[in-house]
Structures are given as structure tokens and as C-alpha cells.
LUMVO-132511 format. One line per 8 residues: number of its first residue (from 1); their letters; for each residue y negated, z, x of N, C-alpha, C, O. Coordinates in steps of 0.001 Angstrom, whole numbers, plus 500000, padded with zeros to 6 digits. Atoms other than C-alpha are relative to their C-alpha. Example, Ala and Ser with C-alpha at 12.3 -4.5 7.8 and 13.67 -1.06 7.14 Angstrom:
REM residues 2
1> as> 501190:500000:500890:504500:507800:512300:498800:500000:500900:498819:500665:501936 ~ 501190:499940:499180:501060:507140:513670:498910:500730:499230:497802:500899:499739
//
This chain:
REM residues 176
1> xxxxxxxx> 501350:499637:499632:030281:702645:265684:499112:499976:498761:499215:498977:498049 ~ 501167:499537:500885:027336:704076:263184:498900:498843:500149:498613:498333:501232 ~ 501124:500726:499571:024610:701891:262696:498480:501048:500612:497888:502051:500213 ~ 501245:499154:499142:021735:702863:265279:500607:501359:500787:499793:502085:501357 ~ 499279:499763:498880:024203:704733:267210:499990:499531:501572:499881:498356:501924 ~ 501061:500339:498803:023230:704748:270626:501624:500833:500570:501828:502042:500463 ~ 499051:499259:499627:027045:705053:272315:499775:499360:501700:499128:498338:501930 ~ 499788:500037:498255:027691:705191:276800:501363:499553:499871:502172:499487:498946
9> xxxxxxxx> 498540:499881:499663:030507:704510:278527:499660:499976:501619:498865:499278:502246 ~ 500216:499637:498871:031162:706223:281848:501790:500008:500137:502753:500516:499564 ~ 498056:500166:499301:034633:705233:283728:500027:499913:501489:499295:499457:502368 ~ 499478:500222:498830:036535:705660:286298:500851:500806:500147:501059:501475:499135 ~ 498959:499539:499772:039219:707236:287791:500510:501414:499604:501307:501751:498729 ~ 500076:498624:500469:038969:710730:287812:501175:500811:500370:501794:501610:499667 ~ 498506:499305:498920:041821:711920:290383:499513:500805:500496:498732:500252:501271 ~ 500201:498726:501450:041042:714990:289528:498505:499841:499583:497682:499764:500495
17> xxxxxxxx> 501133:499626:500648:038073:715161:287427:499158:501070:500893:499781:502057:501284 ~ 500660:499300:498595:035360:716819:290033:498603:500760:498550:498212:500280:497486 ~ 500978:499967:500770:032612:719084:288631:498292:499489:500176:497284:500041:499736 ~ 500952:501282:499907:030085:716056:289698:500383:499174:499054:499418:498516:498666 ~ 499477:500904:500952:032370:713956:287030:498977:500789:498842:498080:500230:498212 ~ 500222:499487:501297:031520:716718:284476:498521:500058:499329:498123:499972:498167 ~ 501849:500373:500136:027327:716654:285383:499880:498995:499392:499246:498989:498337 ~ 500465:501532:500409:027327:712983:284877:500616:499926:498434:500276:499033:497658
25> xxxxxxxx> 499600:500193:501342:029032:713482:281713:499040:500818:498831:498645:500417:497736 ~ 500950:499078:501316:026919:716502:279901:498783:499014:500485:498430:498399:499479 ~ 501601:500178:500397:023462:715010:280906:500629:498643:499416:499916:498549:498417 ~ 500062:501110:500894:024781:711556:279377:499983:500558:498875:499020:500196:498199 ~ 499832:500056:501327:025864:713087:276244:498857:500913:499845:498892:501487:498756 ~ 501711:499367:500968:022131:714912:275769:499186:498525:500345:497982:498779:500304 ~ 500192:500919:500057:021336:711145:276365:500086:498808:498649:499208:498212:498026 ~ 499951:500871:501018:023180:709085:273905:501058:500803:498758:501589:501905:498895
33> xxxxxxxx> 499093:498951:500936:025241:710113:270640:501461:500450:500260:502008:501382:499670 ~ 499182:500454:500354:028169:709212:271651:500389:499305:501576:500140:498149:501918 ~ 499473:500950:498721:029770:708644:275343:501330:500327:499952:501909:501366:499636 ~ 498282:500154:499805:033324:707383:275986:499970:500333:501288:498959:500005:501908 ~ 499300:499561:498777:034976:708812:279153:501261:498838:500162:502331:498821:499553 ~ 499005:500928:500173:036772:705844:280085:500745:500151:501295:500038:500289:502294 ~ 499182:498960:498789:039625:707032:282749:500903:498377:500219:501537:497774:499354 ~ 499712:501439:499846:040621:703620:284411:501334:500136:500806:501521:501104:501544
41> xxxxxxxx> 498416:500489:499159:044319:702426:285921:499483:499553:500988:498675:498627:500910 ~ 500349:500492:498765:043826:702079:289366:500901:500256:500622:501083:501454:500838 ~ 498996:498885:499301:046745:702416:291282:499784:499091:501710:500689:499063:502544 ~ 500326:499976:498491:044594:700754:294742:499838:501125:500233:499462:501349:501384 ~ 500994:498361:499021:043569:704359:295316:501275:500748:499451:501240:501805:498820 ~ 498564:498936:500474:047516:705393:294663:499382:501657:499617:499096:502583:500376 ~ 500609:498491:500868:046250:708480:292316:501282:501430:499875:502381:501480:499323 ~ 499537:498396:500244:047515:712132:292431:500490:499996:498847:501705:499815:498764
49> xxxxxxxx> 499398:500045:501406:047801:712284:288615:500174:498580:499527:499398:497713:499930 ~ 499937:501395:501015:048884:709224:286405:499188:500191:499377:498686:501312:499302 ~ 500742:500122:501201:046773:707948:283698:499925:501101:499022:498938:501814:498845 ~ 499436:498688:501231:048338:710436:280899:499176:501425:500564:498313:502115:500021 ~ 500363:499060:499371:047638:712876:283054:498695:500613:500340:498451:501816:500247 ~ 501268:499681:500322:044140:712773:283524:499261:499313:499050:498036:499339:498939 ~ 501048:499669:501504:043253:711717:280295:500228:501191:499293:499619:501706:498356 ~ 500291:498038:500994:044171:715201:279216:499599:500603:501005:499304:501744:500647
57> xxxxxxxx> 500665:498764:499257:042898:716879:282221:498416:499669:499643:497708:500661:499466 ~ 501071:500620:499994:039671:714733:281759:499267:500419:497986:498163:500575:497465 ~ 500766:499259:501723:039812:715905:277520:499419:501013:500405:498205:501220:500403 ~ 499934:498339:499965:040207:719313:278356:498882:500480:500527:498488:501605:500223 ~ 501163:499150:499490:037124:719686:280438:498664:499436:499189:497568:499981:499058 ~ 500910:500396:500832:035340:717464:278304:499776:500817:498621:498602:501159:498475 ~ 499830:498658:500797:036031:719951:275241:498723:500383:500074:497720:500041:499448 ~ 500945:498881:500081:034078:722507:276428:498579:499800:499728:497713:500643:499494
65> xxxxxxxx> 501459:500548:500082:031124:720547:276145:499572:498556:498497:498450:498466:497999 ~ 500248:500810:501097:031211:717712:273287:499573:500756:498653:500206:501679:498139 ~ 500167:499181:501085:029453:718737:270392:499608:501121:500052:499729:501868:499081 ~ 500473:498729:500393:027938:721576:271366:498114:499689:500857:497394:499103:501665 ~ 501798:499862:500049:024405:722194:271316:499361:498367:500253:499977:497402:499801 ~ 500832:501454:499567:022186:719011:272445:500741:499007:499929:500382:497978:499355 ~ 498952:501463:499239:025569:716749:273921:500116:499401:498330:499926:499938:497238 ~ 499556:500806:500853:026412:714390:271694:501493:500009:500048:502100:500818:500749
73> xxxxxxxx> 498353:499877:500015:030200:713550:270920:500691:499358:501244:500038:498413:501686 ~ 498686:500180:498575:032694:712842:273876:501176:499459:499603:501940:500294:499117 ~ 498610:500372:499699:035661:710844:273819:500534:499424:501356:499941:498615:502071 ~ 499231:500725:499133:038217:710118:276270:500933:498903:500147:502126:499124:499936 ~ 498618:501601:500311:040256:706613:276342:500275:499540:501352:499399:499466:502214 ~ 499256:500610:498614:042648:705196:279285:499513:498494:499689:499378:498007:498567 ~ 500037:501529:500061:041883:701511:280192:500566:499262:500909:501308:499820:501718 ~ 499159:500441:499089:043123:699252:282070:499477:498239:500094:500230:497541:500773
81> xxxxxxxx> 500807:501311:500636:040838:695620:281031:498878:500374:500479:498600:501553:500695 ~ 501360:500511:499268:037530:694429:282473:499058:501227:499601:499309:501921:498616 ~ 500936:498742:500506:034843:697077:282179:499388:499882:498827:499276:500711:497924 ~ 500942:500346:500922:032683:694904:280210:500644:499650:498550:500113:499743:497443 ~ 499357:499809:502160:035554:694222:277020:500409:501487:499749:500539:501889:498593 ~ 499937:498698:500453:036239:697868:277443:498849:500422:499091:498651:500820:497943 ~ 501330:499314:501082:033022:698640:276713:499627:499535:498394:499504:500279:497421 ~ 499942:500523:501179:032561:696046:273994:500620:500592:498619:500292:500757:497444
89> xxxxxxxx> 498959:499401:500934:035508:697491:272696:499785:501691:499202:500034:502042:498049 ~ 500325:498989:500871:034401:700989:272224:498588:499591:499465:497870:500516:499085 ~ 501591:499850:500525:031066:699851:271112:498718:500236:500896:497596:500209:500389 ~ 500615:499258:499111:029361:701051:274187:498786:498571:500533:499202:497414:500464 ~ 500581:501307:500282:026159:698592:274923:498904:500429:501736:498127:499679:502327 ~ 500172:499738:499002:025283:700709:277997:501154:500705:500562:501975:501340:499901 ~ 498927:499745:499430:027511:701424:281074:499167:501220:500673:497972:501065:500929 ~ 500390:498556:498627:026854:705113:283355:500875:500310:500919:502020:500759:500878
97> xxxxxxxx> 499416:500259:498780:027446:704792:286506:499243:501656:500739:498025:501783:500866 ~ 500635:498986:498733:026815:708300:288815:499741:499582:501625:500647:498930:502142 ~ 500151:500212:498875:025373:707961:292299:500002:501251:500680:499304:502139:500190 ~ 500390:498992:499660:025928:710572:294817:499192:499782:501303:498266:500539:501595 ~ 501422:500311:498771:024080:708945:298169:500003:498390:499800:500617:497757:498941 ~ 500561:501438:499938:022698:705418:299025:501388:499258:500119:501647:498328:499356 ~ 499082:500966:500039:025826:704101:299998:500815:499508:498919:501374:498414:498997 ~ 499867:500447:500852:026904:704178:296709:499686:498939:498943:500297:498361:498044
105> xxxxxxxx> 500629:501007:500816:024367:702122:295507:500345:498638:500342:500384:497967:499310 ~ 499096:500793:499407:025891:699264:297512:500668:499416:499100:500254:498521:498363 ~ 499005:500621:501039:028790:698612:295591:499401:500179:498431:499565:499401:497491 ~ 500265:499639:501866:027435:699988:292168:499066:498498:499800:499358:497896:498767 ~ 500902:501108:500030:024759:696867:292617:500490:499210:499958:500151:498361:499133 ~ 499068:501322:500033:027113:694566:293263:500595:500035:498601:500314:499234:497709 ~ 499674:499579:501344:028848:695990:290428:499272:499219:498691:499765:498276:498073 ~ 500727:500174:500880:026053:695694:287973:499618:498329:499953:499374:497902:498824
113> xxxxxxxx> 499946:501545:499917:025665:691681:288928:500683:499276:499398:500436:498358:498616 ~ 498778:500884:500714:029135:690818:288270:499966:500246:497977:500071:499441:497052 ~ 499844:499624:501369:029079:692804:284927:498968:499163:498989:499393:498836:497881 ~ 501382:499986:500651:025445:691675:283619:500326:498239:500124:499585:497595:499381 ~ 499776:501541:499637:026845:687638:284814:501543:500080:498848:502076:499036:498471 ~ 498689:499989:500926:029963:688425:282525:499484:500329:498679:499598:499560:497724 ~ 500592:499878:501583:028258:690074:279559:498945:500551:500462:498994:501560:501165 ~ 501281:499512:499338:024212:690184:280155:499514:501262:498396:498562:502042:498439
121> xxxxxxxx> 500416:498746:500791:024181:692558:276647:500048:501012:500164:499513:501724:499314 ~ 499454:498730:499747:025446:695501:278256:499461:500467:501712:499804:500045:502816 ~ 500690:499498:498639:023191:697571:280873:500655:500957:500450:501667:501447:499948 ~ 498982:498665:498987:024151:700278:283613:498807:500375:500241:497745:499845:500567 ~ 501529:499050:499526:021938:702942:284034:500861:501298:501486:501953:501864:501445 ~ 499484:498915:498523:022556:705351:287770:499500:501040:498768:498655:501008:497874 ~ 500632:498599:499946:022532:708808:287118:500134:500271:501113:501247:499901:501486 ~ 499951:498665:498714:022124:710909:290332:500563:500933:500430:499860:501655:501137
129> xxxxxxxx> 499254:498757:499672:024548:713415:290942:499393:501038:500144:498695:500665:501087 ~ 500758:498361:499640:022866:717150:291265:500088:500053:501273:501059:499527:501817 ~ 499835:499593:499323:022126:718256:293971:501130:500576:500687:501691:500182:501709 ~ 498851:499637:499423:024735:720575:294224:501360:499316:499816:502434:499916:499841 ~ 498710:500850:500173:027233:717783:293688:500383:498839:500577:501342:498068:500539 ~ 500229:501723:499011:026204:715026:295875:501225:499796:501316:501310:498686:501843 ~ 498826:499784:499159:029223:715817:298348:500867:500106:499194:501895:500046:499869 ~ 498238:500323:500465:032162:715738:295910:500224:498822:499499:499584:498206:498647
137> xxxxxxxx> 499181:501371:499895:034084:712924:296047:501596:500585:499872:502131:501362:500663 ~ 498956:499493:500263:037428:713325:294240:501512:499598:501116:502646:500074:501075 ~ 499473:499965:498966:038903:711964:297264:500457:501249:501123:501561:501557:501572 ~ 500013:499171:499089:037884:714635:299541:500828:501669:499386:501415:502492:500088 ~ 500112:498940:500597:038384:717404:296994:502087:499712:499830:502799:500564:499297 ~ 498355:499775:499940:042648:716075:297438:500122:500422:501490:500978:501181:501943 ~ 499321:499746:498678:042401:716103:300974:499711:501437:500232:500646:502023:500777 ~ 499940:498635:500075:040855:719823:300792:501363:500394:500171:502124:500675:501096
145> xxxxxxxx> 498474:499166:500630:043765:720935:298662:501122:499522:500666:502050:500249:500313 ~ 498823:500519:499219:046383:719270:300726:500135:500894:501134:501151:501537:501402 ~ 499971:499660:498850:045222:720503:303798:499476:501765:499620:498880:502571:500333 ~ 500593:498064:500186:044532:724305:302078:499110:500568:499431:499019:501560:498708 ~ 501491:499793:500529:041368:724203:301457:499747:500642:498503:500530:500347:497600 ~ 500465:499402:501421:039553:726317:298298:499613:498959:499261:498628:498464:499810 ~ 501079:501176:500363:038396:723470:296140:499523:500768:498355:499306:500109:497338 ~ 500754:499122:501313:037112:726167:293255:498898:499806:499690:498467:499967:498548
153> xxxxxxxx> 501757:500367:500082:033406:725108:294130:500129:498420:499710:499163:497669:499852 ~ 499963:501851:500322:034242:721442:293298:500682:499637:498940:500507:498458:498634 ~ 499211:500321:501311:036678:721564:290026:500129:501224:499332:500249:502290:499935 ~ 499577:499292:500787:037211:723396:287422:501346:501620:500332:502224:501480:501183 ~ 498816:499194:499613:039667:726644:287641:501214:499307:499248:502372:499670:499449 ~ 498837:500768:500570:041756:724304:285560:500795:498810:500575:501969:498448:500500 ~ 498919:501283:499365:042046:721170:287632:500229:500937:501303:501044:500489:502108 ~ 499519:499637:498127:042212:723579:291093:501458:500030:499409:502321:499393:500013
161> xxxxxxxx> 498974:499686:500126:045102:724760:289004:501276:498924:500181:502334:498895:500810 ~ 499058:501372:499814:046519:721366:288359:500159:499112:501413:501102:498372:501692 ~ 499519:500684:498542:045795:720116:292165:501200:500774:500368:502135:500192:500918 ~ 499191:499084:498999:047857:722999:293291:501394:500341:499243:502274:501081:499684 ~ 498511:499972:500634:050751:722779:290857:500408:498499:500680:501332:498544:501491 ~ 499431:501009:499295:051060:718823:291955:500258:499941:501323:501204:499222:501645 ~ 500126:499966:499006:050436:719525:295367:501463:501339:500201:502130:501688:501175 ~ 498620:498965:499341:053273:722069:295633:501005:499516:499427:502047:499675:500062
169> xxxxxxxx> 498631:501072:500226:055773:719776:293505:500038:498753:501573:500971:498501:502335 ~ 500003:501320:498441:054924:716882:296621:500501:501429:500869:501719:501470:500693 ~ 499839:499352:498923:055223:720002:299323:501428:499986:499529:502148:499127:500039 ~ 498470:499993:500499:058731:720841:297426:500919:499110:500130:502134:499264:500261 ~ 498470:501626:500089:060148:716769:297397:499979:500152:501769:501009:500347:502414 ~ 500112:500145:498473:058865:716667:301213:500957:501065:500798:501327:500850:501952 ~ 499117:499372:499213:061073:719565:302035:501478:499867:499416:502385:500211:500175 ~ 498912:500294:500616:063914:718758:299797:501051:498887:500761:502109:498567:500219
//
């Protein structure tokens, strides 16, 4: 980290990367110089892609946007350790958390307690989800594609691509 570097860190899963992930990511980086995409091991929410997996689906859409015009720089790193030495670790001295309705705020609050009682140097700021993004939940956006559904208005033409290549390897073992 630069001195007077002003770096984020925004994590979480990202089974598939939703384009509500990608909002919360460009308006951070016209925020600070410098946000990490931190793509967390979770395997309570048994994930569609592995880790590997969406830290390059999670580069790739990040790309298109780091470094250009206003954003600041973008990296992506897998974790798998407390939020708050992650962050430490990249340098990051604020956490970004997206909200898409109230019930989110719920847990994110709770959230922000435990974190701020573990290390009180490191704040969480909500962003808001857009409007037009306040309904995707990368949950829903598998059960779509499972069950058929277009999910083109909710990801990238790159991750629909990648739901629907994994999703037809699973249809393939299930009939095998």
C-alpha cells in the first residue's frame, strides 16, 4: 500500500458474480484508489463454481472496468481467514458491504459489530444496490438457470455462459 492510499475491500462469494456484484464494485472503485475483490471460501452455501473458478470469472469482469476512466485499480484475491486480517492484510482500512433491501441490513449490522469488536480500525460503509439490481441475488440467478430461466438481465454474457456450461456438465453426470 502507497502512502495516503485510500484502499476497499469488498468480499464475498460471488457464485456467479451478478451484475449487482459488478455496481457495487465500479461505484467503489470511483470511491477509493484501490479496491480488493475479496472472493471468500464458503462451502455453507455448497457453491456452483469453486474458488479458482470464480476468482477468474470475478477478474474477468472486473477487467473491463479497473483502470479505466475515474475507477481506481481492482484486484481480485481468494480468502479463506477472518474478514478483518484479510483486510489488514491487503491494506484495506475500510470494508464494502452492498445492500439490496432492509433485510439485509440485519445481518450486515450484526456483521459490522463483530468486526468493529475484533478490529475497531477498520469501517464498513453500505452501498445500495441500483435500483435495477435490488432483486439479484446470486442465489436466485442459479435457481433461474437450473430451472431454464434467461439470466442475461442479471450476469454478464460471460458468466450466463459459464452458468450454462456448469449447469449442463451437472444435467450430463445426473443422466449418466
Amino acid at each position: 500500500m502507497r502512502d495516503g492510499e485510500r484502499a476497499a475491500l469488498y468480499p464475498g462469494t460471488f457464485d456467479p458474480i451478478t451484475n449487482g456484484h459488478m455496481d457495487i464494485i465500479g461505484r467503489a472503485a470511483r470511491l477509493f484508489d484501490r479496491v480488493v475483490v475479496g472472493v471468500a471460501v464458503n462451502e455453507d452455501k455448497r457453491p456452483l463454481f469453486n474458488l479458482d473458478e470464480r476468482v477468474e470469472m470475478v477478474r474477468h469482469e472486473a477487467a473491463a472496468i479497473s483502470g479505466c476512466g475515474p475507477h481506481g485499480v481492482i484486484e481480485v484475491r481468494p480468502f479463506s481467514s477472518l474478514l478483518v486480517h484479510f483486510a489488514q492484510e491487503v491494506g484495506a482500512r475500510t470494508i464494502i458491504r452492498g445492500l439490496r433491501a432492509v433485510t439485509d441490513f440485519e445481518y450486515e449490522f450484526q456483521m459490522v459489530g463483530m468486526n468493529a469488536k475484533l478490529n475497531p480500525g477498520i469501517e464498513t460503509i453500505f452501498l445500495p444496490a441500483g435500483t435495477e439490481h435490488q432483486a439479484i441475488a446470486s442465489r436466485l440467478v442459479k435457481e433461474i438457470a437450473r430451472l431454464g430461466g434467461d439470466i442475461h438481465k442479471f450476469v454478464s454474457p460471460h458468466v450466463a455462459e459459464q452458468v450454462a456450461l456448469r449447469l449442463g456438465e451437472r444435467a450430463r453426470e445426473v443422466r449418466a
